[in-house]
C-alpha positions in Angstrom: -12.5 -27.4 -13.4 -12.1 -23.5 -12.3 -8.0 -22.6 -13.3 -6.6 -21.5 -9.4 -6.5 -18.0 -9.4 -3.2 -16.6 -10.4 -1.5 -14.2 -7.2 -0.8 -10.6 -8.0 2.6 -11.1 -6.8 4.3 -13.5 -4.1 7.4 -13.7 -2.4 9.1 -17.6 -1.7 11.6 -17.6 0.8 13.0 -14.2 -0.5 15.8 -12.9 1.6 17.8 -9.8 1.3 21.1 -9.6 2.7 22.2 -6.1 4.3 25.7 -5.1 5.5 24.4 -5.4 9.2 21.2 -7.5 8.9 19.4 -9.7 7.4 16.0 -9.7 6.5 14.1 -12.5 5.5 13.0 -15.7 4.7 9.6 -13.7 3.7 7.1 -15.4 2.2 3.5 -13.7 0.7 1.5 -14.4 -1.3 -1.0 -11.8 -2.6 -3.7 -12.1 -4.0 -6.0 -9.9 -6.9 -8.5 -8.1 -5.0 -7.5 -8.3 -1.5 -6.0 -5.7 0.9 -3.3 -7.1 2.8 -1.4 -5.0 5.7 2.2 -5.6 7.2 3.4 -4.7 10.0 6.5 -5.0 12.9 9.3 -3.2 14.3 11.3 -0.9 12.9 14.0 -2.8 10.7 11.7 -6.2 10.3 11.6 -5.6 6.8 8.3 -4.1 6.0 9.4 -1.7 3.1 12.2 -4.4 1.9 9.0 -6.4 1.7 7.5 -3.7 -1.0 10.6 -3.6 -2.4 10.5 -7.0 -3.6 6.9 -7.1 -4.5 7.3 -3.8 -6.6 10.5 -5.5 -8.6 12.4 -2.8 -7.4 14.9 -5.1 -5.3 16.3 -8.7 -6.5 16.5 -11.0 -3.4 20.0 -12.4 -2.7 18.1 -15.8 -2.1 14.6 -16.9 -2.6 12.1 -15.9 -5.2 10.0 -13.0 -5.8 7.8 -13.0 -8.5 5.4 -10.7 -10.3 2.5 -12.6 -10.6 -0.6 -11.2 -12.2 -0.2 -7.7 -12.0 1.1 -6.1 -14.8 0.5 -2.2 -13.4 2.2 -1.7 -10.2 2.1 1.3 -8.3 3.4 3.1 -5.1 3.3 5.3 -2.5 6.2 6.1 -0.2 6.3 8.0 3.2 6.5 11.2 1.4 4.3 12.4 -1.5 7.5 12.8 -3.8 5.9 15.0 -6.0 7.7 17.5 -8.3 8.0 20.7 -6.5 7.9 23.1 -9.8 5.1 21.2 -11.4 1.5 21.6 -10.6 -0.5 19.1 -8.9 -2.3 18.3 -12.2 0.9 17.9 -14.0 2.6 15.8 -10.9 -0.9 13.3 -11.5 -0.1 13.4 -15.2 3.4 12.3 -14.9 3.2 8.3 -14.9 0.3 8.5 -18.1 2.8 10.3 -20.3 6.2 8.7 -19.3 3.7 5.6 -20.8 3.4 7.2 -24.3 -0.6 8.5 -23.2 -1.0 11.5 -25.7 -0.4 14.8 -23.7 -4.5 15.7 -23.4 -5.6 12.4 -22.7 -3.5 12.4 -19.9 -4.1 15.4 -18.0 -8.1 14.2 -18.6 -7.3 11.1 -16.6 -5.6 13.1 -14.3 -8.1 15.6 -14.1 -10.7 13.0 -12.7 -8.3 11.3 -10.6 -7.7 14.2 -8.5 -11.4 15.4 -8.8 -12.0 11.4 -7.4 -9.7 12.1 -4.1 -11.5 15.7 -3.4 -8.6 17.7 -5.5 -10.3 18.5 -8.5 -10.5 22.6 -7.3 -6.3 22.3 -7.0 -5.6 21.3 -10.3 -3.3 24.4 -10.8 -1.2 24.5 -6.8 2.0 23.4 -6.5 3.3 21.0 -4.4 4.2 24.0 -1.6 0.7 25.3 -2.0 -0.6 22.2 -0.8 -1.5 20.9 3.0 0.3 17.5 4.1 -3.3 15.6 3.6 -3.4 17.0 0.3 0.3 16.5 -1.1 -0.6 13.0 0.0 -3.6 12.9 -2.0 -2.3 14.0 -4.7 0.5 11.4 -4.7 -2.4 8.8 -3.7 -4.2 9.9 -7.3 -1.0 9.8 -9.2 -0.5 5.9 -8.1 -4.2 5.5 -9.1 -4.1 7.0 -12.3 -2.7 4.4 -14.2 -5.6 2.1 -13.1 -3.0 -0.8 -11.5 -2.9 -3.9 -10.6 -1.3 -4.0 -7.6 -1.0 -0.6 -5.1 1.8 -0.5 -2.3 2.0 1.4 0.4 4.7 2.5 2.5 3.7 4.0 5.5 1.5 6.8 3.5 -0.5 8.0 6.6 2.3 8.4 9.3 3.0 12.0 9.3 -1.2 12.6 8.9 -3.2 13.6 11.7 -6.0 11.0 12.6 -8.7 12.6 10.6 -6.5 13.0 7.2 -5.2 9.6 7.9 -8.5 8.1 7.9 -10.2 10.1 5.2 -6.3 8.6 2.9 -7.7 5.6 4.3 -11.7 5.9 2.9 -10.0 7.1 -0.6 -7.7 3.8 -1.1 -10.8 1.3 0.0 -13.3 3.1 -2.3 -10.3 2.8 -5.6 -10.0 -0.6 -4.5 -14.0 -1.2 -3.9 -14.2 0.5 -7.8 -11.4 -1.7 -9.2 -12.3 -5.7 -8.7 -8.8 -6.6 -9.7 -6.9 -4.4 -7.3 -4.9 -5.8 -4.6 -3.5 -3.3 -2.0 0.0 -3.9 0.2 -0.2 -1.6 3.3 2.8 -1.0 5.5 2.8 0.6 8.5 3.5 1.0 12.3 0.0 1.6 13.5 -2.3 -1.7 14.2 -5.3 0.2 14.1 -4.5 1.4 10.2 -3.6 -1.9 9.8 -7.0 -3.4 10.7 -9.5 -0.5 9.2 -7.7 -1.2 6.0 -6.8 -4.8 5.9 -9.0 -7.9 5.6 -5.5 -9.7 6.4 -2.7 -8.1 8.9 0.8 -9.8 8.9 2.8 -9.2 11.6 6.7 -9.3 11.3 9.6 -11.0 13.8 12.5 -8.9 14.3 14.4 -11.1 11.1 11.2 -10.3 9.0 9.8 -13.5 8.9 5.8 -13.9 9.2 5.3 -14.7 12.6 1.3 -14.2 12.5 -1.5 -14.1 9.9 -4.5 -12.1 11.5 -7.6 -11.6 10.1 -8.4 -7.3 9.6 -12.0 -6.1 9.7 -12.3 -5.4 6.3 -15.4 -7.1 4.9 -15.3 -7.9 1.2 -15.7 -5.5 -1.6 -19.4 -5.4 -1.3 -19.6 -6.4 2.3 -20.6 -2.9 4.0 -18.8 -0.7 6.1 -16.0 -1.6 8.8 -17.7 -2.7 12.4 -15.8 -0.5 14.8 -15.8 -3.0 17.4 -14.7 -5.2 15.6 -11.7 -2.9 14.1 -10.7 -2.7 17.8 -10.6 -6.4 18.6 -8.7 -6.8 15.4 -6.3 -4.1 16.8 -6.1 -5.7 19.8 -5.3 -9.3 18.4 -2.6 -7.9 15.9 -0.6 -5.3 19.3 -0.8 -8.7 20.8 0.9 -10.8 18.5 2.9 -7.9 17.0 4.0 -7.9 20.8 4.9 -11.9 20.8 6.8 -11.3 18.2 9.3 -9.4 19.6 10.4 -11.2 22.5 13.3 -12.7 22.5 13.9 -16.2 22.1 14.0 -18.4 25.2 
């Protein structure tokens, strides 16, 4: 008998208690391999939702565990990177904060960028960089540590449409390359949500999962995104993204 397959990271009825809110009970279960996105209103809970799946918040009640993924990385709204050190160096950072000798890591870093279409800006700094590319850059410095598990938050919100879907192409082909990775996407915008996802869940105002919807994304090796069926998908999570924020008879 096959062993069940062991989730990259899950959340049970994990709760987090805020001075004027509270989100929660969320419950998620992710599994290795799969692109998941979240979405709902603002203050639902989406990026206390990465929180808990990135260890980086405890939950007053519930349970989140690590699961499977022993690598976790993340990528916030902004690229965060270190303004007086190159982009090279900025990719480099998480290898040799690990113990990775100095010239292994910029090697690895090196091809990272060169995978997400920086390889020519090795040597800019962070202010020498467009928006698209700081992102990039930040997107290759989750990569480079080959994880387990890659969150999300909001990444592509201050992108124009084209950089936003070219981000977009980059994370599916690391996770198309990588059989193990399971992706977390967070975000406002239903239509990122179901380019990138093969599973959209949509938030209630407390943070609770008020619907599962199936994305567009085919499996790894299942061929390229069916426009029309990106836009129904779209259409079925605005709808019950929607639902979810009425207000209780």
């Amino acid at each position: 008998m096959a062993e069940p397959i062991r989730p990259a990271a899950s959340l049970d009825g994990a709760t987090v208690r805020f001075a004027e809110r509270t989100v929660g009970p969320l419950d998620l279960i992710v599994l290795p391999g799969t692109i998941t996105a979240i979405v709902g209103a603002s203050g639902s809970g989406k990026s206390t939702a990465l929180n808990l799946l990135a260890g980086l918040r405890t939950p007053d009640a519930g349970r989140a565990a690590p699961g499977a993924a022993s690598r976790v990385s993340m990528v916030f709204q902004s690229p965060t990177l270190m303004p007086w050190a190159n982009a090279l160096s900025n990719v480099a950072l998480p290898l040799e904060l690990a113990g990775t000798p100095r010239e292994e890591a910029r090697a690895r870093a090196l091809d990272q960028l060169v995978a997400v279409g920086l390889g020519d800006r090795a040597n800019a700094l962070p202010r020498e960089l467009s928006g698209g590319m700081a992102m990039r850059c930040a997107l290759a410095r989750a990569l480079v540590t080959a994880p387990d598990l890659l969150l999300l938050d909001e990444p592509f919100a201050a992108l124009d449409s084209v950089t936003r879907v070219r981000l977009i192409d980059l994370v599916t082909q690391a996770w198309a390359k990588s059989p193990g990775l399971a992706v977390v996407l967070v975000t406002h915008d239903v239509h990122d949500a179901a380019r990138l996802a093969q599973r959209v869940l949509v938030l209630d105002p407390r943070g609770a999962v008020a619907a599962d919807v199936g994305g567009a994304r085919p499996s790894r090796h299942g061929g390229p995104i069916d426009p029309e069926r990106a836009r129904e998908t779209a259409d079925r999570v605005s709808a019950a993204l929607a639902a979810a924020m009425e207000p209780a008879a």
